[in-house]
Each structure stands twice: as structure tokens, then as C-alpha cells.
BAKOL-517127 format. One record per residue (C-alpha): residue number from 1; residue in three letters; x negated, y negated, z negated. Coordinates in steps of 0.5 Angstrom, whole numbers, plus 500, padded with zeros to 3 digits. Example, Ala and Ser with C-alpha at 12.3 -4.5 7.8 and 13.67 -1.06 7.14 Angstrom:
2
  pos  code   px   py   pz
    1   ALA  475  509  484
    2   SER  473  502  486
This chain:
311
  pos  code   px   py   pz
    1   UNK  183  850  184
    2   UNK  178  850  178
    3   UNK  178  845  173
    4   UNK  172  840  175
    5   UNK  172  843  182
    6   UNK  168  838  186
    7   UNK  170  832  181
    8   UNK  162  830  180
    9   UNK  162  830  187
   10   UNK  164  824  191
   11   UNK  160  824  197
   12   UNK  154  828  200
   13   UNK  147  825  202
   14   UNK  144  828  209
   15   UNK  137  827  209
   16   UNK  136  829  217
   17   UNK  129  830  218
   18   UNK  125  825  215
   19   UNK  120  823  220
   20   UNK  115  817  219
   21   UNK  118  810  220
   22   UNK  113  810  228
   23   UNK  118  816  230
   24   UNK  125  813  229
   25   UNK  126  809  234
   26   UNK  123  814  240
   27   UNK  127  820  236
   28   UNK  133  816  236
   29   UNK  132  813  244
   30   UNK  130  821  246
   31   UNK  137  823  242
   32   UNK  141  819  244
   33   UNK  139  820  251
   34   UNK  139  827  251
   35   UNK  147  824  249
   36   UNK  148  821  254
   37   UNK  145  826  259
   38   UNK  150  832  255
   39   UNK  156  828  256
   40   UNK  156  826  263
   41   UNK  153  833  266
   42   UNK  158  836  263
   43   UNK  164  831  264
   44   UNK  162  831  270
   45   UNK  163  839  272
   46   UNK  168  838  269
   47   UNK  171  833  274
   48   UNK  168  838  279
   49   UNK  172  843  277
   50   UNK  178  839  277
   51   UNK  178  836  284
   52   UNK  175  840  288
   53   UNK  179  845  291
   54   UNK  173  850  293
   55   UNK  171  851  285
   56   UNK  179  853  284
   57   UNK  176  861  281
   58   UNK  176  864  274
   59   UNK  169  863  274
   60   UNK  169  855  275
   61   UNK  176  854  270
   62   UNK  173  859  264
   63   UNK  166  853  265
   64   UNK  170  848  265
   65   UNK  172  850  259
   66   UNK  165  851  256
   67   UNK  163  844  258
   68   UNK  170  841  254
   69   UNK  168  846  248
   70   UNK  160  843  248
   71   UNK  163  835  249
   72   UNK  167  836  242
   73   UNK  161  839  239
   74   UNK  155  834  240
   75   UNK  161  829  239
   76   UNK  161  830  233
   77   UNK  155  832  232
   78   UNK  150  828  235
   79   UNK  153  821  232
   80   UNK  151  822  225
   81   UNK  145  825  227
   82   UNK  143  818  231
   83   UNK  146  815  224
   84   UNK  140  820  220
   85   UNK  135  817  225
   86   UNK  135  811  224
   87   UNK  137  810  217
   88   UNK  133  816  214
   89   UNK  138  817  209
   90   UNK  146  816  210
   91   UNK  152  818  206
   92   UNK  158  821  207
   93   UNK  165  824  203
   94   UNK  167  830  201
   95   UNK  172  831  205
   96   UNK  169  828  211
   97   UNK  163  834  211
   98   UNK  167  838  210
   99   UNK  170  837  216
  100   UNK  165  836  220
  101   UNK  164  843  218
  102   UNK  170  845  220
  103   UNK  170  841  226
  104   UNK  163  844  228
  105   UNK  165  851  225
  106   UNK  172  851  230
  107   UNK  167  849  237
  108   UNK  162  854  236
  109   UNK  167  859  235
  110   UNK  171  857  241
  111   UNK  164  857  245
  112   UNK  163  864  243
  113   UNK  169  867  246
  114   UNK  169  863  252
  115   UNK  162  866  253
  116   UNK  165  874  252
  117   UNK  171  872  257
  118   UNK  166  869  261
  119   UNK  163  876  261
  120   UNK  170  879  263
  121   UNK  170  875  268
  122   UNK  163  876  271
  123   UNK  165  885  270
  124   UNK  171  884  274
  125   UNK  167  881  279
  126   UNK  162  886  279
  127   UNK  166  893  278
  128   UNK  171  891  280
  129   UNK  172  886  286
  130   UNK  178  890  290
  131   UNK  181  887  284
  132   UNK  178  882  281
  133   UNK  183  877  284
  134   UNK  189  881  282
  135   UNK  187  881  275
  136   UNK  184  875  273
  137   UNK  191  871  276
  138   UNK  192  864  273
  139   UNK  198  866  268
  140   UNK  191  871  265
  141   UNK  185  865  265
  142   UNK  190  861  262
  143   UNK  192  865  256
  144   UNK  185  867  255
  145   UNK  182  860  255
  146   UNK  187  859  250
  147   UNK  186  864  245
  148   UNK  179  863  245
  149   UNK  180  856  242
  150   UNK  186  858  238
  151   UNK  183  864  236
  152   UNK  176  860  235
  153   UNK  180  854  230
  154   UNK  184  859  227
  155   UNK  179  864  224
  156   UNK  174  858  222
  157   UNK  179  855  218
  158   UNK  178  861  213
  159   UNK  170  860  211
  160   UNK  172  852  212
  161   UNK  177  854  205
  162   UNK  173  858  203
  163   UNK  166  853  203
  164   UNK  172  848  200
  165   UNK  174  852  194
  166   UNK  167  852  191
  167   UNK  165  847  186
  168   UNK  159  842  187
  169   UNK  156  839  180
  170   UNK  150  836  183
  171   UNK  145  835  186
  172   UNK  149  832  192
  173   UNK  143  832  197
  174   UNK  144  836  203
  175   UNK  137  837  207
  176   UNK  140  836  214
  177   UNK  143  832  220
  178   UNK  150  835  219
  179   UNK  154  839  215
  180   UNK  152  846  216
  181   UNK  154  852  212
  182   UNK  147  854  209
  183   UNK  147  847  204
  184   UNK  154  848  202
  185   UNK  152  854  199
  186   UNK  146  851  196
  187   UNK  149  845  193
  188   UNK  154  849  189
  189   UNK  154  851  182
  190   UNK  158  856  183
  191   UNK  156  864  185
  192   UNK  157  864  192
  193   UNK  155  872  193
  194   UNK  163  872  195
  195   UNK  164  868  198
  196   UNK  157  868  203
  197   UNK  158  876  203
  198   UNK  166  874  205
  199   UNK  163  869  211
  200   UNK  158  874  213
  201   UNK  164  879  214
  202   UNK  169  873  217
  203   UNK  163  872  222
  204   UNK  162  879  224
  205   UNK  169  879  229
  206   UNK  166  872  231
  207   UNK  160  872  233
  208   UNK  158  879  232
  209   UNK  163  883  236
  210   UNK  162  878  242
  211   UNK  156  879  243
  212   UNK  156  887  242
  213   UNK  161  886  247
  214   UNK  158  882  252
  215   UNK  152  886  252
  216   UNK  156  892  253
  217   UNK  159  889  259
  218   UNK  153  887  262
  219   UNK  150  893  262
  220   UNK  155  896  266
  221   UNK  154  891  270
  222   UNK  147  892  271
  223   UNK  149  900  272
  224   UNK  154  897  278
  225   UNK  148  892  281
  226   UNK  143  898  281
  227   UNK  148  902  285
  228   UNK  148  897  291
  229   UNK  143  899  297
  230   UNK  141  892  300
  231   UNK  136  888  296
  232   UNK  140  882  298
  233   UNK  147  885  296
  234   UNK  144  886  289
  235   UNK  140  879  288
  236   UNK  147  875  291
  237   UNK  151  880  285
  238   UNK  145  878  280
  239   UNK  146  872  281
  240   UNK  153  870  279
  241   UNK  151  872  272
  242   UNK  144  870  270
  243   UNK  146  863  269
  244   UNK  152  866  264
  245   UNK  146  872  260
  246   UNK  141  865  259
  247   UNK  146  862  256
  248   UNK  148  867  252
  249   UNK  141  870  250
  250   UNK  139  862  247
  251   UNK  146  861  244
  252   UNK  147  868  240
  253   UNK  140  869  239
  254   UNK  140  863  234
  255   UNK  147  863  232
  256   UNK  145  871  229
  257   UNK  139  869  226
  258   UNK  143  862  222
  259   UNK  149  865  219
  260   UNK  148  872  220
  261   UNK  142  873  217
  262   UNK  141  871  209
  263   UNK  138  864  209
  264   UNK  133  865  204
  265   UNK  125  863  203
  266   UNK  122  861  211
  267   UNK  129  862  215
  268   UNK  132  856  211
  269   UNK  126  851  212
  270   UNK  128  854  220
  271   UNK  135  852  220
  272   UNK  135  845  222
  273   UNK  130  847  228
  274   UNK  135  853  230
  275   UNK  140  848  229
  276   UNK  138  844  235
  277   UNK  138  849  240
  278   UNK  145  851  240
  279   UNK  148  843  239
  280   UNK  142  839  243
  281   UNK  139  844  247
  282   UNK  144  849  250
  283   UNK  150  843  251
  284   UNK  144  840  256
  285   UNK  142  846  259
  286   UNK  148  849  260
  287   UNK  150  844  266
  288   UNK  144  845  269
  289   UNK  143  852  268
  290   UNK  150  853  272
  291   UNK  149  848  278
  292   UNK  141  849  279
  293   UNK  142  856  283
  294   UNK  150  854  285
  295   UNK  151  853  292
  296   UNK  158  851  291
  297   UNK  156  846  285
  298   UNK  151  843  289
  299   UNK  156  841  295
  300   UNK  161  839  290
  301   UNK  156  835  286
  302   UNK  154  832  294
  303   UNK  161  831  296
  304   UNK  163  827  290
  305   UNK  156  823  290
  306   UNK  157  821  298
  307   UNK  163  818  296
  308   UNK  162  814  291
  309   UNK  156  812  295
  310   UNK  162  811  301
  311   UNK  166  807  297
């Protein structure tokens, strides 16, 4: 590590949004209630899934994943966020923002992954439903549940020590509510053109390559619908998969947009308004967005409601 590397620095301001002091206690109330809906939406699909013996398909194992990927991603989010709100101003180490990146970077990665098999999933359903069962068997859901969250800790890790290798003389402000990529970049005093063309690269088999390969399916999945005779067998088959493509429109729309495209100019003053739709606004949509036209959902939702309300 150079000499004087982060030496001046012993902790990162974080500005959040800097809203007039009348705002703070309805922006920290809406947060927290957007939370506390994120939380119990997608635990509960989480208990759903796991309880309920008519939700034991692929399709409901890879979004209960999702639903534990988007907990561990406002969680370490969304507190600190609150903190900002009410204090305008907070601090945080080095090493702590660091991790919060990390952590960050390591969720939305994972998400991504789990997005694509999700996507594989739904083009085995449809293409290939005579097989589906035999394919996507338990030992295949498993492996590639995990290997997205292995695969998504595990490539973060490189733009994590790379963001860390970079020194920090000063200013230590970082104008946002959590300690994101963008700001690293522009605190540092270093010349960050490697790196941030090396992240850029390292971001290509993460988001990138996901994405293309999502498309790629849901193309051959609109060409298998397509080629079904009945309007209602074509609208039942679309159906399966229009939850997953308006998450995935929202998700890597703004994620290509923040970290693949050069922050400068007018797209740095959009990266927090961006920030938002993947770690608030997507987390609270995704919950409703499966279970709004999800029949199975619904009646295990109203199962699990019935009995309580019995007991």
C-alpha cells in the first residue's frame, strides 16, 4: 500500500440529501415506513414459501432468495439513511464505508444473478415445459442459488480492494446517503482512470452479461408464447413472467445507467435519485409485484392470515 494511503483520513461525512429541517421528520417517517413494509413483504414471502407445501416450485425457491437478497440490502442501507435524515450530517470510518460498500456491492451483485436464473428458470418453463421438472430438479436450484451469492461476494470483492487501494487526502465529504462507488472515486487524490476503467470491466460479467442474457431468453420466450394458439394459453404463459421482466426493466435499467455509464456532469447530481429506485423502491415493489397477479401467492397469504386470525 502507498505511503500516506488514507493516512489523512479517519472517517467519511455522508451528506444524504440535505432537505430543509420541516421535511426531516415526515422523510425519516416515510423511510422508515417504506422499512418496515420492505422488511415484513418480503419476510413474509419468505415464510410463505417455506411453509407452504403448494409454493415448493423453482420458481418460488429462486424469490425467496431474492426476497433474502433485497433484506440484506436496505439493511444495510436504509439505517444509516434514517440516521442522515435526522442529523442532516453524520460520520462514519473508513473502514465501515468501505464495508457498507462492499456489503452493498456483494447484494446487488448477487440480486443480479438471481434475476438471470430466474430468467432460466421461467425459459425452461416455457420452452421447455415437458422437461422443466427434470431439469430444474432440487440438487440444480441449490447450486445455482448459491453460486449467485457465492459468485456475487466473491467478484465484488475485486472493485471492494480496489476502492481501498486508492488514497484519500481530503476533503472527506461524500455527497450521499451511503457509501457508494461514485463518490470514492471523487474524493480520492489519486488517478483513478485505472481503476474506474477496471471496475467498469469487472462490472461488464456482473451486470452486463446478466442482462444480455436475460433479454436473450426473454425473447425466445416471447417467440415460444407467440407460437401458442389459444389467447388464453398465451396470456397464462405471459403471465408467469411479466412480474420477473418489470423488475428486471426497473433493476438494471438504473444500475446500467449508475455504474456503467461515466458519472460526470448531469448523471452525478442523478446518482442518488437513481440510488433509490434499486435499494428503496425496487425491495418494496418486488413483494407486491409477485404476489399482485399470483394466484398461489394470494391463497397462501390468506391461509397464513386465516390462521393466525383462528388462533
Amino acid at each position: 500500500m502507498p505511503e500516506g494511503n488514507q493516512s489523512s483520513i479517519l472517517f467519511f461525512r455522508l451528506l444524504g440529501f440535505q432537505n430543509p429541517n420541516s421535511l426531516k421528520v415526515p422523510l425519516f417517517c416515510l423511510f422508515l415506513a417504506i422499512y418496515m413494509i420492505i422488511l415484513l413483504g418480503n419476510l413474509l414471502i419468505m415464510i410463505m414459501v417455506i411453509s407452504s407445501r403448494k409454493l415448493q416450485s423453482p420458481m418460488y425457491f429462486f424469490l425467496c432468495h431474492l426476497s433474502l437478497c433485497d433484506v440484506f440490502c436496505t439493511t444495510n442501507i436504509i439505517p444509516t439513511m434514517l440516521h442522515i435524515v435526522m442529523l442532516d450530517v453524520i460520520s462514519m470510518p473508513v473502514l465501515e464505508c468501505f464495508l457498507q460498500f462492499y456489503v452493498f456491492g456483494s447484494s446487488t451483485s448477487t440480486e443480479s444473478f438471481l434475476l438471470t436464473v430466474m430468467s432460466y428458470d421461467r425459459y425452461l418453463a416455457i420452452c421447455d415445459p415437458l422437461h422443466y421438472f427434470t431439469i430444474m430438479d432440487f440438487r440444480l436450484r441449490l447450486l445455482l442459488a448459491m453460486g449467485s451469492w457465492v459468485l456475487g461476494f466473491a467478484l465484488t470483492l475485486i472493485p471492494g480492494i480496489l476502492v481501498t487501494t486508492l488514497q484519500y487526502c481530503g476533503p472527506n465529504v461524500i455527497d450521499h446517503f451511503f457509501c457508494d462507488l461514485a463518490p470514492f472515486l471523487k474524493l480520492s487524490c489519486s488517478d483513478v482512470y485505472v481503476v474506474q476503467t477496471e471496475i467498469i470491466v469487472f462490472s461488464v460479467p456482473i451486470i452486463l452479461l446478466p442482462f444480455l442474457y436475460i433479454i436473450t431468453s426473454y425473447v425466445n420466450i416471447f417467440v415460444s408464447i407467440m407460437k401458442i394458439s389459444s389467447t388464453t394459453g398465451r396470456e397464462k404463459a405471459f403471465s408467469t413472467c411479466s412480474s420477473h421482466l418489470t423488475i428486471v426493466c426497473m433493476y438494471y435499467g438504473t444500475l446500467i445507467i449508475v455504474y456503467m455509464v461515466p458519472a460526470n456532469g448531469h448523471l452525478s447530481s442523478l446518482n442518488k435519485s437513481l440510488s433509490l429506485l434499486y435499494i428503496v423502491i425496487t425491495p418494496l415493489l418486488n413483494p407486491v409485484v409477485y404476489s399482485l397477479r399470483n394466484k398461489e401467492l394470494q391463497a397462501a397469504m390468506q391461509k397464513i392470515i386465516c390462521n393466525k386470525i383462528l388462533v
